[in-house]
Structure formats: C-alpha cells, structure tokens
C-alpha positions in Angstrom: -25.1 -0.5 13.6 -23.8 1.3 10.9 -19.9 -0.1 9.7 -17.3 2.2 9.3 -13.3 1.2 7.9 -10.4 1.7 9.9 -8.6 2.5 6.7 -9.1 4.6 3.5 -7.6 1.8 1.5 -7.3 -1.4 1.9 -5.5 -3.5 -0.6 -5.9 -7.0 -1.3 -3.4 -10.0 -2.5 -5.7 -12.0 -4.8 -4.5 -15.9 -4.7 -4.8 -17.0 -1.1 -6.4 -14.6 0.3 -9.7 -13.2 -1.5 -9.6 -16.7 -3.9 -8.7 -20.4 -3.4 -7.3 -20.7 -7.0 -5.0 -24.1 -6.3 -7.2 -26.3 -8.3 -7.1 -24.9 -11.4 -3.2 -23.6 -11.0 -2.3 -27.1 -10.7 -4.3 -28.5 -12.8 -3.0 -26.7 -15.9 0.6 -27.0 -14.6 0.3 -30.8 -14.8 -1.9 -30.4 -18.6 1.4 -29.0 -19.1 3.8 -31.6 -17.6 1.4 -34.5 -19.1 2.3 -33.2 -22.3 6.0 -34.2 -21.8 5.7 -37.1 -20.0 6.5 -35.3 -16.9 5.9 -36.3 -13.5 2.2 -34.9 -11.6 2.5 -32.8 -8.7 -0.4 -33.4 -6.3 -2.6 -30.3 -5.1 -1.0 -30.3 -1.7 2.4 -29.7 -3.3 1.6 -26.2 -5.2 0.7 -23.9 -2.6 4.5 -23.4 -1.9 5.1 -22.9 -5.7 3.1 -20.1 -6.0 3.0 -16.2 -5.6 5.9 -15.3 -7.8 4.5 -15.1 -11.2 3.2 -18.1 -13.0 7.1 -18.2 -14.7 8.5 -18.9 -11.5 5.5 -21.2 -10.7 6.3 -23.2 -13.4 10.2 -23.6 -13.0 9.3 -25.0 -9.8 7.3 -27.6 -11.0 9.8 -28.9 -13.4 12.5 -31.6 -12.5 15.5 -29.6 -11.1 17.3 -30.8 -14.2 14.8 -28.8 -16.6 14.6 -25.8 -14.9 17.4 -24.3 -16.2 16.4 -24.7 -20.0 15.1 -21.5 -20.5 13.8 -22.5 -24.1 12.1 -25.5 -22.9 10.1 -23.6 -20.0 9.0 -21.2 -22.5 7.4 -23.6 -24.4 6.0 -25.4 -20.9 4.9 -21.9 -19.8 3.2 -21.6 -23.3 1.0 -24.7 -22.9 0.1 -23.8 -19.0 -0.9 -20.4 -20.3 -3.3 -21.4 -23.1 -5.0 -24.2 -20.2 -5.0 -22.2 -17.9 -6.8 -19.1 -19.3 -9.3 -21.4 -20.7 -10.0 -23.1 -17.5 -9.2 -19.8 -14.8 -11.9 -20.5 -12.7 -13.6 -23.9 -13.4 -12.5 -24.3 -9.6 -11.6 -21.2 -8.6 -13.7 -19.8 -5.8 -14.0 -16.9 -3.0 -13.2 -18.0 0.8 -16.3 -18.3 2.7 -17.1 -14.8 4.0 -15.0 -13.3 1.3 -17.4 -11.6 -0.8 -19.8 -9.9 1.7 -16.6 -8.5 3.8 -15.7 -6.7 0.4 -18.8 -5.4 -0.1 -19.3 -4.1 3.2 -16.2 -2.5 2.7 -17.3 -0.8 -0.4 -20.3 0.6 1.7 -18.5 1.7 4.7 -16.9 4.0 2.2 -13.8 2.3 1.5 -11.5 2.5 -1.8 -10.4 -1.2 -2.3 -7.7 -2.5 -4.6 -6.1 -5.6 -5.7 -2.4 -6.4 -5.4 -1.5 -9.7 -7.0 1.5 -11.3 -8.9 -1.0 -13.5 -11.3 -0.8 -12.3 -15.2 -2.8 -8.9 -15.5 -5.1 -10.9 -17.6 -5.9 -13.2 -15.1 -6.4 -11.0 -12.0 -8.9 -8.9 -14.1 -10.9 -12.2 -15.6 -11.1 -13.6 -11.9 -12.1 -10.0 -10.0 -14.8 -9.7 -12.6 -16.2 -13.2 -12.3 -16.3 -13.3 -8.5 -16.5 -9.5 -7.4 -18.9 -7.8 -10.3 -20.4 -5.4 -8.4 -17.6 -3.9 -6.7 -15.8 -0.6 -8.0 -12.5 -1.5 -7.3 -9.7 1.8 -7.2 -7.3 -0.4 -9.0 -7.1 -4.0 -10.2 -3.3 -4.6 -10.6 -1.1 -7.9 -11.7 1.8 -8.7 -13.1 2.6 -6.5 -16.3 4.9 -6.2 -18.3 7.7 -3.5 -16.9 6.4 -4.2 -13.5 8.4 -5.7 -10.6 6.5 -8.4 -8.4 5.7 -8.0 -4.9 7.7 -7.2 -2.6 8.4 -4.5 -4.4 6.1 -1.6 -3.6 5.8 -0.5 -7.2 2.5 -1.3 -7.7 1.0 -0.1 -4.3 2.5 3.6 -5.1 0.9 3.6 -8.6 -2.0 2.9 -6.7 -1.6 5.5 -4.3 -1.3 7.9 -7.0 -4.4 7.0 -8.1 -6.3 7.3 -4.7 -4.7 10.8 -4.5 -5.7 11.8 -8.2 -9.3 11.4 -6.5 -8.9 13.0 -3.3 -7.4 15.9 -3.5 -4.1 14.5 -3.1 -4.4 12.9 0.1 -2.5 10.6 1.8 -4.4 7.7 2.4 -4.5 5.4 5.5 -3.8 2.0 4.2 -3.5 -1.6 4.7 -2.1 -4.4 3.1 -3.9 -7.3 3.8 -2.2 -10.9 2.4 -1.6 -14.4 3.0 2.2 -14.3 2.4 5.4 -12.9 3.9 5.7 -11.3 0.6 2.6 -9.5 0.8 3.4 -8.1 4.1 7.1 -7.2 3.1 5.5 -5.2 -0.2 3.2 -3.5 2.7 6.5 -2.7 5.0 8.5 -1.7 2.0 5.5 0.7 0.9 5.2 2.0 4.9 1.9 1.0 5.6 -0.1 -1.5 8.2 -0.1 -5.1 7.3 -2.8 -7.6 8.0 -1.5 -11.4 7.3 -4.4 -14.0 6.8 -3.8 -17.6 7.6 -6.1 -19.9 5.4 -3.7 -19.2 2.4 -0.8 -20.7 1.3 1.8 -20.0 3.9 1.9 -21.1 7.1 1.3 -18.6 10.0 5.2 -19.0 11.5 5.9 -17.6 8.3 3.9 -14.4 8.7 5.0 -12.6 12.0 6.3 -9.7 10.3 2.5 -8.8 10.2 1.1 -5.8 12.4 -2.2 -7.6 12.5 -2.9 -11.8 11.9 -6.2 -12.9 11.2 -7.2 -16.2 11.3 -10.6 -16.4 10.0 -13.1 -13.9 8.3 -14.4 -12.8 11.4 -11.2 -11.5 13.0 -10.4 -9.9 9.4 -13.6 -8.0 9.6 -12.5 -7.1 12.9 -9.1 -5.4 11.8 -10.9 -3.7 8.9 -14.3 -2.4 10.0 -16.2 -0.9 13.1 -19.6 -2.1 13.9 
C-alpha cells in the first residue's frame, strides 16, 4: 500500500525526538566541570537541563553559587563548546525506527524540517551524519538574532520558505516534539502538535499536545496513511 502524509509539513525537534544526544551533552558538560574541579552530573540528571540552548544547559549544571558569574560561564561554555563539537556524535544516535519513518516521509511527498534549540552548527553536523539522504526544507538551530523555541520565529521563516516553493501556499503542518516547549512553539505558530514520549520530558508534562505518541509506530500512525 502506497503511504501518503497527513500533513504537507512536518517539523521536527532534533534532541529527544529524532536523536538520543544525552551521552555526549553530558559528557562534554562534565570535560568542562572536570576542568574546574567541579562536581559530575550523572547521565540521568541532564535530560531536565536541556532544550534551552546549550548556555542555559550549562548554567544549570553549575553549583547555584556559580551560575550567576556571567564571566566564569563564558569561559565554562567555551571549554563545553570546543569538546563538544569535537565529540557531537561519538554517542549520539537516531531512535530505533527513526530514520526509515523520515524517509518514508520524504517519499510520501512530504517537505520535512528541523526545529531545534542546539547551536546552528550542531543541528547541521548531526542532520548530515544521521539523515544524508534526506532533502530537508529547512535545517534550523539556534542563531544568532534568533529567539529559542517557544517562540514561533523559526517555524514562520520556515513557512516562508515552503510557500516560496509552492506557490505561496499555506501548508498543513505539524509540530512533532518531545517537550512542552515544542508543542507551545507549535500552539504559538497555530498548527497541530504531535508530543513523543521516549525524550526527555515526562508525558504528564506534554498534555497540551493534540496528538501523543508513545512509540514509533503510533508516530507513523499520526503522520502517514498506509
């Protein structure tokens, strides 16, 4: 049976929800603490630190005392930055199920996009290592200028993009995430929400969601007939 979308768009948080990249976050977020005789965090601990940026990432990872030093967490985001890109995705790796329900929503005709609040440079490296063969619409972190999510800054960029390509149509569109952030940026830019639970938030936190999927198969379910 052939699969057709249920959307025109569908646009994807990256940490979470298309990657498991915990391991190698907090790995280079305690490089950086080692440095400075800081105390480890252990890897059950940084799922709740991330998804704002990797600034706000490391704040949190500081003793509450340090955190407010904004010269001193330059110089810790510094040395988390440098590991970090060096070591992006020594761990890293797609969900199970992941990769094929991309690409069978590349066939079914679908424009895809990312939505993430990890460094530009970082989104890109990771899409390109793990998707390579997929033409995404739009491949969007955090930039410079840019607000993070919830804002629905980014998603409109990348509706004008979708339009630029279709004859300026209005797409139908879904944000699909594994945080309540990623389904207020979805709310806030007036399109369906699909919340995934194998991320880094807990489901009670995601009931703001239209749709909830808890494993690939009911995701593929909310995205694709056939």
């Amino acid at each position: 049976m052939e699969r057709i979308s249920k959307y025109d768009l569908v646009l994807f948080d990256l940490d979470g929800t298309l990657l498991n990249t915990i391991p190698d976050l907090g790995n280079a977020v305690n490089n950086a603490l080692g440095i400075r005789d800081l105390p480890f965090h252990g890897m059950d601990e940084y799922p709740a630190m991330v998804g704002h940026g990797i600034r706000n990432l490391v704040i949190n990872a500081l003793p509450e005392s340090l955190r407010g030093k904004d010269d001193f967490v330059d110089e810790v985001l510094a040395d988390f930055s440098s590991y970090y890109t060096a070591h992006i995705d020594d761990e890293t790796r797609p969900y199970p199920g992941i990769p094929e329900t991309i690409s069978d929503l590349q066939d079914s005709g679908c424009a895809l996009a990312v939505v993430s609040n990890k460094f530009q440079a970082g989104t890109v490296k990771l899409i390109k290592r793990f998707f390579p063969s997929i033409n995404w619409l739009a491949v969007m972190g955090n930039m410079e200028g840019m607000p993070l999510k919830p804002d629905p800054a980014i998603v409109q960029m990348i509706f004008k993009s979708y339009a630029s390509l279709n004859g300026d149509i209005i797409p139908k569109a879904v944000m699909v995430g594994d945080s309540s952030s990623d389904i207020r940026t979805g709310k806030n830019a007036g399109i369906s929400t699909i919340a995934v639970t194998w991320g880094y938030r807990s489901a009670s936190s995601l009931g703001e969601a239209d749709i909830m999927a808890h494993n690939v198969v009911e995701l593929r379910a909310a995205l694709l007939n056939g």
